[in-house]
VEXTI-339472 format. One record per atom (N, C-alpha, C, O, CB): residue number from 1; residue in three letters; atom name; x, y, z. Coordinates in steps of 0.2 Angstrom, whole numbers, plus 5000, padded with zeros to 4 digits. Atoms other than C-alpha are relative to their C-alpha. Glycine has a CB too. Layout:
<pts>
PT resi resn name   px   py   pz
PT  NUM  ALA   CA    X    Y    Z
...
</pts>
This chain:
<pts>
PT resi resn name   px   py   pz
PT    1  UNK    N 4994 5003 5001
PT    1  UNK   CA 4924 5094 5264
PT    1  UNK    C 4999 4994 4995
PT    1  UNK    O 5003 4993 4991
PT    1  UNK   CB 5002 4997 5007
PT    2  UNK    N 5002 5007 5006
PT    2  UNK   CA 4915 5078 5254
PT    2  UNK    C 5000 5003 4993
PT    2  UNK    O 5004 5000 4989
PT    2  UNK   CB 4991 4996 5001
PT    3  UNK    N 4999 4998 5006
PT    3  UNK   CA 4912 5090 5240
PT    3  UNK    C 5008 5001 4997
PT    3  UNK    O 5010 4998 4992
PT    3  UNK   CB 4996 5005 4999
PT    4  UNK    N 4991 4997 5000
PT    4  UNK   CA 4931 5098 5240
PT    4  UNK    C 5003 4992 4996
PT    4  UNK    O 5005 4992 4991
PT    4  UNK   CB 5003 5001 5011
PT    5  UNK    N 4998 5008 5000
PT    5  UNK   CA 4935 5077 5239
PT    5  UNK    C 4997 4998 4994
PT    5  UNK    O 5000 4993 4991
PT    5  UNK   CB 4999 4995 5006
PT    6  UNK    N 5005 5003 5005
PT    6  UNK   CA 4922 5073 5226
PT    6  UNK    C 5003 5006 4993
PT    6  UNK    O 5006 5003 4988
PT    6  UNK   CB 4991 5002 5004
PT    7  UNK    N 4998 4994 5007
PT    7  UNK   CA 4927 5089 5213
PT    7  UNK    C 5008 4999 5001
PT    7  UNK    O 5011 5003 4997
PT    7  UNK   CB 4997 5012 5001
PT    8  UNK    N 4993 5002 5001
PT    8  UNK   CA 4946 5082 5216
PT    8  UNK    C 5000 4994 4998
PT    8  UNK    O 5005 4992 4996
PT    8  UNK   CB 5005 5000 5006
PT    9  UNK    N 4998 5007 5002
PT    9  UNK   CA 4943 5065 5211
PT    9  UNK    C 4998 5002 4994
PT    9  UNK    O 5002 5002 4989
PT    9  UNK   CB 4995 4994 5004
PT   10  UNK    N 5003 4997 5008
PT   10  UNK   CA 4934 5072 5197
PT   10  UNK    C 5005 5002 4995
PT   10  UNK    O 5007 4998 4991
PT   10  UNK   CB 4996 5005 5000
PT   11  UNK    N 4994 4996 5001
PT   11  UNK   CA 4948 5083 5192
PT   11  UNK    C 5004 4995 4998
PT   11  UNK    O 5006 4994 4992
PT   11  UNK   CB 5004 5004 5005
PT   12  UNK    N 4992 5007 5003
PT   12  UNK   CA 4961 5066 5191
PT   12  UNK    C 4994 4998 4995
PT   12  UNK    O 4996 4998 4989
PT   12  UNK   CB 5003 4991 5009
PT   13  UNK    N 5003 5005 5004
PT   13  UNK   CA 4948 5057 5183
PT   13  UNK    C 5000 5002 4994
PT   13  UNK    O 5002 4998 4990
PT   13  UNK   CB 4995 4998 5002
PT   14  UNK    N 5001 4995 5005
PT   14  UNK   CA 4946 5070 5170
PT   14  UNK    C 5008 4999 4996
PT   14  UNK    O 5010 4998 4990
PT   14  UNK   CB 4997 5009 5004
PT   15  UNK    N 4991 4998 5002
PT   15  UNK   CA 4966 5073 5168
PT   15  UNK    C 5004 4989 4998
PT   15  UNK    O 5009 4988 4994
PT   15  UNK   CB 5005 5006 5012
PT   16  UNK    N 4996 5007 5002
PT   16  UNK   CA 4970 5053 5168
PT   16  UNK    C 4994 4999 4994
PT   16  UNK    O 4997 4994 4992
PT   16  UNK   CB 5000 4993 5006
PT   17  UNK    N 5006 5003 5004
PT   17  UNK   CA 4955 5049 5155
PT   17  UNK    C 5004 5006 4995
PT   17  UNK    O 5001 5005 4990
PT   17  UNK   CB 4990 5001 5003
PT   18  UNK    N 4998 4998 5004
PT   18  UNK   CA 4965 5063 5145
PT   18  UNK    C 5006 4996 4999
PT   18  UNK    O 5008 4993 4993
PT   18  UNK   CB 4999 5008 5001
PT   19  UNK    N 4993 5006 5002
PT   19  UNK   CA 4982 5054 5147
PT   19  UNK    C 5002 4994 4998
PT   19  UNK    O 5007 4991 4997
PT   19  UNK   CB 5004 4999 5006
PT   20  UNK    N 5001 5006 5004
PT   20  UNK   CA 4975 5039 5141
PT   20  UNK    C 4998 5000 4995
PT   20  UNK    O 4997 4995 4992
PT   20  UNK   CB 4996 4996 5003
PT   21  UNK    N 5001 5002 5004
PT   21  UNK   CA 4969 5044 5128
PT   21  UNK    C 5006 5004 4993
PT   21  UNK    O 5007 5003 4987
PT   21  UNK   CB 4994 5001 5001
PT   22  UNK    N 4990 4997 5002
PT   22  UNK   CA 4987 5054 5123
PT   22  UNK    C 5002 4995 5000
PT   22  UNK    O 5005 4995 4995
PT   22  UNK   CB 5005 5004 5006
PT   23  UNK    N 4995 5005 5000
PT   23  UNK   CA 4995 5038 5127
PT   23  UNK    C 4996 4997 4992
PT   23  UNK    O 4998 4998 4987
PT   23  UNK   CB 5001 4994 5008
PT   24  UNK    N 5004 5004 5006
PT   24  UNK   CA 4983 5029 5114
PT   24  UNK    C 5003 5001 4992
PT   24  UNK    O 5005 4997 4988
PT   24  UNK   CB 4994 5003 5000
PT   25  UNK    N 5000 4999 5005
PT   25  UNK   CA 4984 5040 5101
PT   25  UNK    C 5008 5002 4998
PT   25  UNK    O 5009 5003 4992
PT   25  UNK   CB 4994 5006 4999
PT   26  UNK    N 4996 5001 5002
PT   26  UNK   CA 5001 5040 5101
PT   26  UNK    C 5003 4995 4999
PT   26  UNK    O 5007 4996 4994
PT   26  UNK   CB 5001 5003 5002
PT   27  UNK    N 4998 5009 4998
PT   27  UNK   CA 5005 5021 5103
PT   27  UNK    C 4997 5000 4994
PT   27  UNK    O 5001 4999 4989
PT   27  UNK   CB 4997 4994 5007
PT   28  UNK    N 5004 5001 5007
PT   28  UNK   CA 4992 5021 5087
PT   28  UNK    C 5004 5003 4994
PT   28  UNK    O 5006 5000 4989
PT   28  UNK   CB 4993 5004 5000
PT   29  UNK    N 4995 4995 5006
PT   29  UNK   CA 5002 5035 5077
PT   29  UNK    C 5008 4996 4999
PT   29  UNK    O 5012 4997 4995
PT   29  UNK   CB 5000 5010 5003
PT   30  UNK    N 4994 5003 4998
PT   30  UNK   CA 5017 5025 5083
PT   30  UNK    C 5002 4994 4995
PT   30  UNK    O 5006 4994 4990
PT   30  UNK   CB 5000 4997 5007
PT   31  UNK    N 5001 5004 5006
PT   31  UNK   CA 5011 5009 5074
PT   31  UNK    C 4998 5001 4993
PT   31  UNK    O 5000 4998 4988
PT   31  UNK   CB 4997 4997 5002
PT   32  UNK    N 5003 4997 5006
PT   32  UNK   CA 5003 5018 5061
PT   32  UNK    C 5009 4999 4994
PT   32  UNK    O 5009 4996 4989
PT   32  UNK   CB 4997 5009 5003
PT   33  UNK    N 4993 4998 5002
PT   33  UNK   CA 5023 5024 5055
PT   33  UNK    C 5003 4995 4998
PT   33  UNK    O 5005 4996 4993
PT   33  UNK   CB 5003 5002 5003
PT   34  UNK    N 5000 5009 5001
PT   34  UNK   CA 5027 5004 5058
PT   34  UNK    C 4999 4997 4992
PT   34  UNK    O 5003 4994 4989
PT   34  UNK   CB 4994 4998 5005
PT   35  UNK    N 5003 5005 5006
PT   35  UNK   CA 5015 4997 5044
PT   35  UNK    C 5004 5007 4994
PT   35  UNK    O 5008 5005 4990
PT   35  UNK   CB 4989 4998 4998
PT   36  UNK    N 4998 4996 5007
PT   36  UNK   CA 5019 5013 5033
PT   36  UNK    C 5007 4998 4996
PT   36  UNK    O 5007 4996 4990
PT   36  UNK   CB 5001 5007 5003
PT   37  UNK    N 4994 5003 5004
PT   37  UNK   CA 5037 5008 5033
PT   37  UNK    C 5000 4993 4998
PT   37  UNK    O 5005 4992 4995
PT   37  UNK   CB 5006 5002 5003
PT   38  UNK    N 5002 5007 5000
PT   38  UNK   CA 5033 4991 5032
PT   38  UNK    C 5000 5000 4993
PT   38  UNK    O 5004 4998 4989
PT   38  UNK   CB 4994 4997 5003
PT   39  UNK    N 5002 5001 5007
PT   39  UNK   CA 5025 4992 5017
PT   39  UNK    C 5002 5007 4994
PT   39  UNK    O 5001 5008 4988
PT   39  UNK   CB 4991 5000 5000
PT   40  UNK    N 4995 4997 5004
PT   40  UNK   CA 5035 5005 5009
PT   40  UNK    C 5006 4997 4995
PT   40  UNK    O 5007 4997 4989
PT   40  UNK   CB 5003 5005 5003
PT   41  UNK    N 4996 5004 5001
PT   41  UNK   CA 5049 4993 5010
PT   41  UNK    C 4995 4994 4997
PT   41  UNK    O 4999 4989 4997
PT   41  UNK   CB 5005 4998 5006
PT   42  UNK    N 5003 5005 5003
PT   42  UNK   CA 5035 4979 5002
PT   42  UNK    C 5001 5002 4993
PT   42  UNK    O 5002 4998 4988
PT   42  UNK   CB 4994 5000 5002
PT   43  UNK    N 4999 4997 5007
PT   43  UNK   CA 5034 4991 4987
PT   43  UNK    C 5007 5002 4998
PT   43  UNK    O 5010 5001 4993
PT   43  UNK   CB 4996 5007 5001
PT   44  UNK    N 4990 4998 5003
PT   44  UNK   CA 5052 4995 4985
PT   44  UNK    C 5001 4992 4996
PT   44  UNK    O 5001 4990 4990
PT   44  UNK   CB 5008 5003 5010
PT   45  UNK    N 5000 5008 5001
PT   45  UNK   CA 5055 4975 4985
PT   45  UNK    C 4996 4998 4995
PT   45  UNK    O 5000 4994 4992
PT   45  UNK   CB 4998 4996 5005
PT   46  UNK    N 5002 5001 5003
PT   46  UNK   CA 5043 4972 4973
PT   46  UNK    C 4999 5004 4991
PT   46  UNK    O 4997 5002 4986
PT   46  UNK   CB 4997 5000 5005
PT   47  UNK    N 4999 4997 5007
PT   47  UNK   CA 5048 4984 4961
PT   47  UNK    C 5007 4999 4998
PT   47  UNK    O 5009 5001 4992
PT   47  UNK   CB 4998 5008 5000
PT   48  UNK    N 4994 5003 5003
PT   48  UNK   CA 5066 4978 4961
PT   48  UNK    C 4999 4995 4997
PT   48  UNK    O 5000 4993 4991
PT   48  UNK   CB 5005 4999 5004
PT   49  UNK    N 5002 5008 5005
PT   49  UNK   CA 5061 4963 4958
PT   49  UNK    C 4998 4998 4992
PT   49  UNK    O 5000 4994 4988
PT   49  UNK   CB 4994 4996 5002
PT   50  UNK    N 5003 4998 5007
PT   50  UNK   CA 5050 4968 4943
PT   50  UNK    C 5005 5002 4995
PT   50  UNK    O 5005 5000 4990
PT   50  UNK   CB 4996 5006 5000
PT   51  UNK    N 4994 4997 5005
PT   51  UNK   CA 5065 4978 4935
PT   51  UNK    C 5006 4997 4998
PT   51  UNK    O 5009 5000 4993
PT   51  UNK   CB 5003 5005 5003
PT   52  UNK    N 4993 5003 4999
PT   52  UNK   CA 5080 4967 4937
PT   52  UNK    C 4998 4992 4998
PT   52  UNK    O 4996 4988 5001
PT   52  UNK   CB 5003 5001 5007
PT   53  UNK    N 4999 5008 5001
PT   53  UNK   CA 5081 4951 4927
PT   53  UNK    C 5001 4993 5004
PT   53  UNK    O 4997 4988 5004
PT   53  UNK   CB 5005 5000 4996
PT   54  UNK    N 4996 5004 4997
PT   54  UNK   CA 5093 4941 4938
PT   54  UNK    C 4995 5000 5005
PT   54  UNK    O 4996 4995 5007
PT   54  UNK   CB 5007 5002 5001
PT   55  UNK    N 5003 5000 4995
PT   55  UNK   CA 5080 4943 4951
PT   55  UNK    C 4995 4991 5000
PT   55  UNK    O 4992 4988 5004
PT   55  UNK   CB 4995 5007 5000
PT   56  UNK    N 5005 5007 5002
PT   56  UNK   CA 5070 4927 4942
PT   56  UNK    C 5005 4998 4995
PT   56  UNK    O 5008 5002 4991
PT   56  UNK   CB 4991 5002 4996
PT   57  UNK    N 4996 5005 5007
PT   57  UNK   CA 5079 4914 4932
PT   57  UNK    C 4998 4999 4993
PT   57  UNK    O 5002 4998 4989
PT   57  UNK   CB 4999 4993 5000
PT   58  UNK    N 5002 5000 5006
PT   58  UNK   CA 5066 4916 4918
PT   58  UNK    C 4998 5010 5000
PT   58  UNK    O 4996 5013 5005
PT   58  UNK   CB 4994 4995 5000
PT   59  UNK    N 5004 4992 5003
PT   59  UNK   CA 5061 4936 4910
PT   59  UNK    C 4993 4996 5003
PT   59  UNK    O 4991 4991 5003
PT   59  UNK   CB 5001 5004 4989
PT   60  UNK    N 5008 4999 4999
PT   60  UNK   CA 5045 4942 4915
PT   60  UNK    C 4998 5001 4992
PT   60  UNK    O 5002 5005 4989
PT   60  UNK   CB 4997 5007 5006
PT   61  UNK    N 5002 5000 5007
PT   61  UNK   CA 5036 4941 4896
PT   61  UNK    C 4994 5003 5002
PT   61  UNK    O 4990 5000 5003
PT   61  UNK   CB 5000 4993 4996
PT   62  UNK    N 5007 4999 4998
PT   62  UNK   CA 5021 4954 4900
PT   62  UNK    C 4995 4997 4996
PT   62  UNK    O 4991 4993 4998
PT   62  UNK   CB 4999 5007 4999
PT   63  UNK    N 5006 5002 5005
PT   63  UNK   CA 5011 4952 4884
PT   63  UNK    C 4998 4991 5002
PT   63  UNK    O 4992 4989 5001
PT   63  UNK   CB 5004 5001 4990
PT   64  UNK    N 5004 5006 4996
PT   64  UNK   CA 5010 4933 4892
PT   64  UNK    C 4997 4997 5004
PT   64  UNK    O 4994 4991 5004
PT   64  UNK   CB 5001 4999 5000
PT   65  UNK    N 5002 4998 4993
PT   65  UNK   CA 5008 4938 4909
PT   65  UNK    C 4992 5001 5000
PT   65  UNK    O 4988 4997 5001
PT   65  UNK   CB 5003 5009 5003
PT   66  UNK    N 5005 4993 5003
PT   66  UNK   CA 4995 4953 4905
PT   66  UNK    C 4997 4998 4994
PT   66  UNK    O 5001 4998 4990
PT   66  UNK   CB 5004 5008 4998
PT   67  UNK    N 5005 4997 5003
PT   67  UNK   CA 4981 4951 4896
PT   67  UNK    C 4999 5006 4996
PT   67  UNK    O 5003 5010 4999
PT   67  UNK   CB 4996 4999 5003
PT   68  UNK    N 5001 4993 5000
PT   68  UNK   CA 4976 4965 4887
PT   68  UNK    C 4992 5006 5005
PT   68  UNK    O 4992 5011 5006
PT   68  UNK   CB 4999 5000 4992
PT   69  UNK    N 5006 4999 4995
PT   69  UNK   CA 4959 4965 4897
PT   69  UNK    C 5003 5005 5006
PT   69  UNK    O 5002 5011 5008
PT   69  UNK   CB 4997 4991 5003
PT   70  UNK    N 4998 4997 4993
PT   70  UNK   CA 4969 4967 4912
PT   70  UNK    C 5005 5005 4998
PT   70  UNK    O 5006 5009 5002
PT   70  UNK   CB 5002 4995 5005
PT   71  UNK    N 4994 4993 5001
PT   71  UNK   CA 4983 4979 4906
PT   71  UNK    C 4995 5007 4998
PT   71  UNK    O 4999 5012 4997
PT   71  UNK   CB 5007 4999 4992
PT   72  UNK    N 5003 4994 4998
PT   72  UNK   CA 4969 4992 4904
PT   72  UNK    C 4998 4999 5006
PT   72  UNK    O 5001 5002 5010
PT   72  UNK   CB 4994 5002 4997
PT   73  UNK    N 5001 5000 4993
PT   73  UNK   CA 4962 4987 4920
PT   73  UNK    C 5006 5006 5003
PT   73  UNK    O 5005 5012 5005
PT   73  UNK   CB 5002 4993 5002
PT   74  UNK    N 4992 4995 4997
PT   74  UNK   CA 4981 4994 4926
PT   74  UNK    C 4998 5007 4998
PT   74  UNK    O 4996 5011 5002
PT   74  UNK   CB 5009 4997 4996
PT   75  UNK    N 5000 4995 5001
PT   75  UNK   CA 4979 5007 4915
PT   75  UNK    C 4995 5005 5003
PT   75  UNK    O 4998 5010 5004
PT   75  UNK   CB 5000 4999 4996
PT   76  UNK    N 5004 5000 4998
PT   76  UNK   CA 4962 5012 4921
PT   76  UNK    C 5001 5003 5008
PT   76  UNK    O 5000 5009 5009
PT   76  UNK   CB 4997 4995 4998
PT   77  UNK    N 4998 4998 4993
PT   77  UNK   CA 4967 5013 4939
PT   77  UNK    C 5006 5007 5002
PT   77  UNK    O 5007 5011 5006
PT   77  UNK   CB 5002 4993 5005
PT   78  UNK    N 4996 4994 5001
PT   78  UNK   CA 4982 5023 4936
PT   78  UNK    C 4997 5006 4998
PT   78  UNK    O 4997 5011 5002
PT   78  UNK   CB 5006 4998 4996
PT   79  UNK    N 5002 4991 5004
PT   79  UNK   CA 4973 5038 4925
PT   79  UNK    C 4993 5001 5005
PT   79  UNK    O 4988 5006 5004
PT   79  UNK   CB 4996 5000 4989
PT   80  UNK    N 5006 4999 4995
PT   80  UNK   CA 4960 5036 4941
PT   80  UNK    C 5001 5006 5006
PT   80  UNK    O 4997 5009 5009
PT   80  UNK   CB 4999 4994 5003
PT   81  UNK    N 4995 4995 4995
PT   81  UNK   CA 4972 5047 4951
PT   81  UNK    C 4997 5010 4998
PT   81  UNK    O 4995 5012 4993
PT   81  UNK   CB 5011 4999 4996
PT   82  UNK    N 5002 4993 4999
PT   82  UNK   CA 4969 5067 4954
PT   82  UNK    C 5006 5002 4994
PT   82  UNK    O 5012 5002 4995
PT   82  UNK   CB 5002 5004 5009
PT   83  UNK    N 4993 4996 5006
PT   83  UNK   CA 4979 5075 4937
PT   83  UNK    C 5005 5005 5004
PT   83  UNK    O 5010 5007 5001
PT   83  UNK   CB 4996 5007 4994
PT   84  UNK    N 4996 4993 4997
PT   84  UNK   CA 4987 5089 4951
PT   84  UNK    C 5005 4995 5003
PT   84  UNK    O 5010 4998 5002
PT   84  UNK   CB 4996 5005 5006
PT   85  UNK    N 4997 5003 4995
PT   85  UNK   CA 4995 5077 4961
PT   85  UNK    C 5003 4992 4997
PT   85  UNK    O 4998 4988 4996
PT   85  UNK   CB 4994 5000 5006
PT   86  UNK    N 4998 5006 4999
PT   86  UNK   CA 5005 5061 4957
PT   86  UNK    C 4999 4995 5007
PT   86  UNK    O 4998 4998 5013
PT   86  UNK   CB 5006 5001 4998
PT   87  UNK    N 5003 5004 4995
PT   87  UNK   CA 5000 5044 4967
PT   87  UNK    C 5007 4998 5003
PT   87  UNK    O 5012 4998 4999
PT   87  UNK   CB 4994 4993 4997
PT   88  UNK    N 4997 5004 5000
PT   88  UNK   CA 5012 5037 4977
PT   88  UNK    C 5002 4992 4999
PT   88  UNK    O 4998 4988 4996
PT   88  UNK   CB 5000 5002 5005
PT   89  UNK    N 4999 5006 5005
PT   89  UNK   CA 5021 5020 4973
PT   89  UNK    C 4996 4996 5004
PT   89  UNK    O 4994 4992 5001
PT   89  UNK   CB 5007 4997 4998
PT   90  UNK    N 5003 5006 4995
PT   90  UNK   CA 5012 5011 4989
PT   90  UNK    C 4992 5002 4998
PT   90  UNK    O 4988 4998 4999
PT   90  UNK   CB 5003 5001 5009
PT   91  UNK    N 5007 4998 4999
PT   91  UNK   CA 4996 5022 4985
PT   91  UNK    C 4996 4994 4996
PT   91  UNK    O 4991 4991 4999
PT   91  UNK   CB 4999 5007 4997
PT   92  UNK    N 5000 5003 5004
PT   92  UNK   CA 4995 5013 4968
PT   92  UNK    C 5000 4993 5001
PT   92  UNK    O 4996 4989 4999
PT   92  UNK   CB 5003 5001 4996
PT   93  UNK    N 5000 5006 4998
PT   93  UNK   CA 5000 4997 4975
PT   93  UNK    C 4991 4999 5004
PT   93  UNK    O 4988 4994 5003
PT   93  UNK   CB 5008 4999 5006
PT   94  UNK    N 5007 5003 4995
PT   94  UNK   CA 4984 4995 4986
PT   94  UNK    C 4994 5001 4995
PT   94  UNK    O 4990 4997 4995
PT   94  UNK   CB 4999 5006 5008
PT   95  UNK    N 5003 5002 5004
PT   95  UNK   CA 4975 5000 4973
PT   95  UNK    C 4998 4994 4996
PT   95  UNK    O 4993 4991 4995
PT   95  UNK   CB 5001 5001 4999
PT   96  UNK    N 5000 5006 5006
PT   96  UNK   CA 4979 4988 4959
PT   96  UNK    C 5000 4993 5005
PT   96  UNK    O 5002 4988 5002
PT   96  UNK   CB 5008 5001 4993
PT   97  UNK    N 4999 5008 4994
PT   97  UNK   CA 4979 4973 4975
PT   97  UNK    C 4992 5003 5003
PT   97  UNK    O 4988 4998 5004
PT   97  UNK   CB 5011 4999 5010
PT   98  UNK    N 5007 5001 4999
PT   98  UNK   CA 4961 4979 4980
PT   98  UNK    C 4996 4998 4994
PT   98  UNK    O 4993 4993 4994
PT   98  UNK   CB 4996 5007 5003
PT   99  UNK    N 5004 5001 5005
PT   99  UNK   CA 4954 4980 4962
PT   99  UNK    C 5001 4990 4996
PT   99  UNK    O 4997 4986 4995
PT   99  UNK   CB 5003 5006 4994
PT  100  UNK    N 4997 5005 5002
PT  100  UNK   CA 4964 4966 4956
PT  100  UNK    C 5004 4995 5002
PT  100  UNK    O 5006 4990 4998
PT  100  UNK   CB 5002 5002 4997
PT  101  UNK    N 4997 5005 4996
PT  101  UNK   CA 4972 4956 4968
PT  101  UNK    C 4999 4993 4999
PT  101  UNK    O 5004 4989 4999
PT  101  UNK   CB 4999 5001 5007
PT  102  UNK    N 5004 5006 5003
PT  102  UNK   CA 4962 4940 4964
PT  102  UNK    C 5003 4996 4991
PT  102  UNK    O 5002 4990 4989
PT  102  UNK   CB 4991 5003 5000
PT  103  UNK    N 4997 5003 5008
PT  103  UNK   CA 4970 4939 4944
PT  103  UNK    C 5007 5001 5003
PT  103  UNK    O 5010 4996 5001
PT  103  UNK   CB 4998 5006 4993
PT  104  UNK    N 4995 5002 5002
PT  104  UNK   CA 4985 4943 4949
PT  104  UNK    C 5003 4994 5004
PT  104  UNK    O 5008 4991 5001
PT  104  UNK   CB 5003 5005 4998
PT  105  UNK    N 4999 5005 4998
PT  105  UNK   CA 4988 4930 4962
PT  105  UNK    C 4999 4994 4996
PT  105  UNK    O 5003 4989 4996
PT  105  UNK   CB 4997 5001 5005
PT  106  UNK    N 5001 5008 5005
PT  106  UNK   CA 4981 4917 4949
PT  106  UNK    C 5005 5001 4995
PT  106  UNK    O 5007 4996 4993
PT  106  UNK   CB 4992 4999 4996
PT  107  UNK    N 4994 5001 5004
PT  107  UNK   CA 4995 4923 4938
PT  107  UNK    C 5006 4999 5004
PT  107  UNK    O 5012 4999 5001
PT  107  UNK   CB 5001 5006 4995
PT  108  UNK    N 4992 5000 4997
PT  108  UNK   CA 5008 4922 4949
PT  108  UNK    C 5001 4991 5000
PT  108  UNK    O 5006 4988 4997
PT  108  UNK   CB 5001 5004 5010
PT  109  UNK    N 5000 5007 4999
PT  109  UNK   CA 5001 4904 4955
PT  109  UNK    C 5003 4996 4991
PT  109  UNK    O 5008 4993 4990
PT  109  UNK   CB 4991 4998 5004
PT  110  UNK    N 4999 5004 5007
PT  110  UNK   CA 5001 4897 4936
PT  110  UNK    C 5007 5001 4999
PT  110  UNK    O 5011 4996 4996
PT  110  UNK   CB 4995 5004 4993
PT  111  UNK    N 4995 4998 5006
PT  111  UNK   CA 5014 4905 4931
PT  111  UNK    C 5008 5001 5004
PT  111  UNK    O 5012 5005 5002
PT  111  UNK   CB 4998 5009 4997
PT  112  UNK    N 4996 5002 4994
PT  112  UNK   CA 5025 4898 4948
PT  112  UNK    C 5006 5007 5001
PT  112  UNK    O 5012 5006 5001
PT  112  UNK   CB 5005 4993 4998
PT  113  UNK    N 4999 4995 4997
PT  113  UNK   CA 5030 4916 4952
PT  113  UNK    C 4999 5005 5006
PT  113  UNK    O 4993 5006 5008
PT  113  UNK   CB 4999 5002 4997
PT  114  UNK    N 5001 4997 4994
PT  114  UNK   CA 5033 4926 4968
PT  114  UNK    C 4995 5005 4996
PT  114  UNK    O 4995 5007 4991
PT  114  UNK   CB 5007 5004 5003
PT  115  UNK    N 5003 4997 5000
PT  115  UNK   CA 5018 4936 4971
PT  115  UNK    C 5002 5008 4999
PT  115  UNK    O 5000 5012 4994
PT  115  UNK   CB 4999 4998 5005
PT  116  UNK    N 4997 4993 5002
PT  116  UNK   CA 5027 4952 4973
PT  116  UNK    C 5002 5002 4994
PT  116  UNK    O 5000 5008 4991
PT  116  UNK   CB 5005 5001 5002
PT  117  UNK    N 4996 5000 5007
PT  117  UNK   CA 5036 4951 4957
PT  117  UNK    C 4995 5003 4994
PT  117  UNK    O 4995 5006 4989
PT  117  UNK   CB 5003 4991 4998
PT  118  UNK    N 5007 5000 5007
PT  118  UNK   CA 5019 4951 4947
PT  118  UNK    C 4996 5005 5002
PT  118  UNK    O 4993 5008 4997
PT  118  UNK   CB 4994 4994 5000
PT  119  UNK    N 5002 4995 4998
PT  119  UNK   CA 5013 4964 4958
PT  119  UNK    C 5003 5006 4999
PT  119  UNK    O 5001 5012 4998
PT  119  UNK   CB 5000 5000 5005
PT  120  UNK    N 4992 4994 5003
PT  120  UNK   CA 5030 4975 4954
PT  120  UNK    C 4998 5000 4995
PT  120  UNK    O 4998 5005 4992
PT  120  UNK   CB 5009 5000 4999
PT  121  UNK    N 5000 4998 5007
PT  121  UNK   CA 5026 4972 4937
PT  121  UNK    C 4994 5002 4996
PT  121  UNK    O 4994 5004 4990
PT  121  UNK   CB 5003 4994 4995
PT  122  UNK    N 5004 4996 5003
PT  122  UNK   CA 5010 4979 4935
PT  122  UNK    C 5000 5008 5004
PT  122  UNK    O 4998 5014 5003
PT  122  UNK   CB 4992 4997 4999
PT  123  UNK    N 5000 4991 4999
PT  123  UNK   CA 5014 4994 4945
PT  123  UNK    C 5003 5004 4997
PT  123  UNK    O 5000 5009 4995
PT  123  UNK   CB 5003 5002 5004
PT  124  UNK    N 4997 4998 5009
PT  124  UNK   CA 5026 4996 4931
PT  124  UNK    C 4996 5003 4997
PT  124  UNK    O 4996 5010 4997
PT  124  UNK   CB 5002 4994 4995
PT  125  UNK    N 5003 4997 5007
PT  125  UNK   CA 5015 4997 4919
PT  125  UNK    C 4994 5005 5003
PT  125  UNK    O 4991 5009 4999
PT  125  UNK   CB 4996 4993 4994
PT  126  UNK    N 5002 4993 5000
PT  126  UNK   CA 5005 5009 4928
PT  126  UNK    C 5003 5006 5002
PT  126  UNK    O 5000 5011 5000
PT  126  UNK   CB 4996 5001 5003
PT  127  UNK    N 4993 4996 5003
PT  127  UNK   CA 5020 5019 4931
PT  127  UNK    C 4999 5003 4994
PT  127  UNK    O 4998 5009 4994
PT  127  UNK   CB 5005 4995 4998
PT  128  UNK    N 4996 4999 5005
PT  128  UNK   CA 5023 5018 4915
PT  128  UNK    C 4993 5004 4996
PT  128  UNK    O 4995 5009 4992
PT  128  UNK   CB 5004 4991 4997
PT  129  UNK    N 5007 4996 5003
PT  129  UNK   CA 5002 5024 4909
PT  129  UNK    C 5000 5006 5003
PT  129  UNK    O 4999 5011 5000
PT  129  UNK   CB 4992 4997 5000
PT  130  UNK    N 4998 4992 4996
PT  130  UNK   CA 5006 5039 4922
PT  130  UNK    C 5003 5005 4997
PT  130  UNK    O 5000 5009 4995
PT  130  UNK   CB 5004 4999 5006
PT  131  UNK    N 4994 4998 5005
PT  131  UNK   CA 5022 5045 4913
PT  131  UNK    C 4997 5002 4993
PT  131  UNK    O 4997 5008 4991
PT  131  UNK   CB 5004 4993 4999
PT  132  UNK    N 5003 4997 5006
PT  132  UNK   CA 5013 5044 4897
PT  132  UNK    C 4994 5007 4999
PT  132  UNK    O 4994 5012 4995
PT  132  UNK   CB 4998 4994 4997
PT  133  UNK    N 5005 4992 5000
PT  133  UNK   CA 4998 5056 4901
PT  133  UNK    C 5004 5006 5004
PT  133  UNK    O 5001 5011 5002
PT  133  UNK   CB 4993 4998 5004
PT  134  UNK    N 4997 4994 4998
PT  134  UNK   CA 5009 5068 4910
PT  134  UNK    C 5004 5004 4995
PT  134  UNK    O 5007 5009 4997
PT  134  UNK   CB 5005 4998 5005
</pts>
């Protein structure tokens, strides 16, 4: 009878240690979806901003932004992509903010610009080196 009680406890234990880990991985994939749209809508915002004058009081002036140093840079990470496959716009975003996040924050700061804004405007321009090799 002890064993009978013993290979049933087991059984639950086995069957909740699977439902915990069901609950998990879905609560994870849940949040997961969360940041995705999060930062989809970061990237969208960031590239209105870039495109639309009225967004800033002053034009963005690249050539005084951008270096040429760093507008290969941009370039460079854009033509770093799989040729079969275009990058998505957030893909590129994480990119060019791991490689380069450090310059362009210092142009934003100097150059009393929203962060984003400077971020949209070199996604642009790798955008825009994408486009051209296609």
């Amino acid at each position: 009878m002890s064993e009978v009680a013993v290979y049933i406890s087991l059984a639950t234990s086995v069957a909740s240690l699977f439902a915990w880990l069901y609950t998990l991985g879905f609560k994870i994939g849940a949040m997961d979806t969360k940041v995705n749209t999060l930062w989809e809508i970061y990237v969208k915002d960031a590239l209105s901003e870039a495109r639309r004058p009225h967004g800033n009081p002053k034009l963005i002036e690249v050539s005084k932004l951008f270096t040429s140093t760093l507008k290969l840079q941009i370039g460079k990470i854009a033509l770093c992509n799989s040729p079969r496959k275009s990058p998505s716009d957030s893909d590129l975003v994480v990119k060019i903010e791991k490689q380069l996040g450090r310059e362009l924050e210092r142009i934003a700061s100097e150059n009393k610009l929203p962060y984003r804004i400077v971020i949209g405007t070199a996604l642009l321009m790798a955008k825009d080196t994408n486009s051209k090799i296609a």
